[in-house]
C-alpha positions, 0 to 999 in steps of 0.5 A: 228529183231523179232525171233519167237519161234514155239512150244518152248520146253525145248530141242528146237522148232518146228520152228523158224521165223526171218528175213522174214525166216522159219527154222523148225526142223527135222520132223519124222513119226511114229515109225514102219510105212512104209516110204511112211507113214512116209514121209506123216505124216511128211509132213502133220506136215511140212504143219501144221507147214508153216501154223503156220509160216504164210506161206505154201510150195509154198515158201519152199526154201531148204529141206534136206531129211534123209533116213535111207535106200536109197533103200527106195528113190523111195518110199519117192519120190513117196510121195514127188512128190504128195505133193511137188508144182510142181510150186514152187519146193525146193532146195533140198538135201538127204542123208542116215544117221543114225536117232535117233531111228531104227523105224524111215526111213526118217527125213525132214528138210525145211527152207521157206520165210515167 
C-alpha cells in the first residue's frame, strides 16, 4: 500500500494519505486573533488540505479539538457548526491543553476517508 506525504517538511507533513485514509496534522490560526478567527482559517486550511487529499469534510471521520481555554467552546462551536456537514458529522472530541505557543486557542485534528 501507497503512502502519500502532503507538504512534507523537515519536522513532519501537513498530511498523510494511505489505505484509502487521511490523517492530516494539528492545524492553527493565527497568532493574536480571537478564537472564532482562529477556528476559521483553521478550517479554511482543513478544506484546503481534504481537497489536496482528493476528499472534502463530508467524509471527515474523527476530529480531536484543542482549546486553550474551554471557556472559549461556545465561540469555537459557533464556528464549527456553520462549516462542519451537517449530513455528514464527525466523531469528534475536545479537550483543553496547553498549545504550543500562548498566541494560540485552538488546534484541530482531522483524520477523513479518501
Amino acid at each position: 500500500m501507497s503512502i502519500r506525504r502532503i507538504e512534507p517538511g523537515k519536522r513532519m507533513s501537513m498530511g498523510v494519505v494511505h489505505g484509502g485514509t487521511v490523517y492530516l496534522a494539528g492545524q492553527v490560526g493565527e497568532p493574536g486573533e480571537d478564537v472564532s478567527a482562529q477556528t476559521r482559517t483553521i478550517l479554511a486550511e482543513i478544506d484546503r488540505l481534504l481537497a489536496e487529499a482528493g476528499t472534502d469534510k463530508s467524509k471527515l471521520l474523527y476530529v480531536q479539538i484543542w482549546l486553550a481555554d474551554m471557556g472559549d467552546f461556545a465561540a469555537m462551536n459557533a464556528v464549527w457548526d456553520a462549516w462542519v456537514d451537517p449530513a455528514n458529522p464527525p466523531a469528534r472530541a475536545t479537550g483543553e491543553a496547553r498549545l504550543a505557543a500562548p498566541e494560540y486557542k485552538v488546534e484541530i485534528i482531522v483524520t477523513a476517508a479518501a
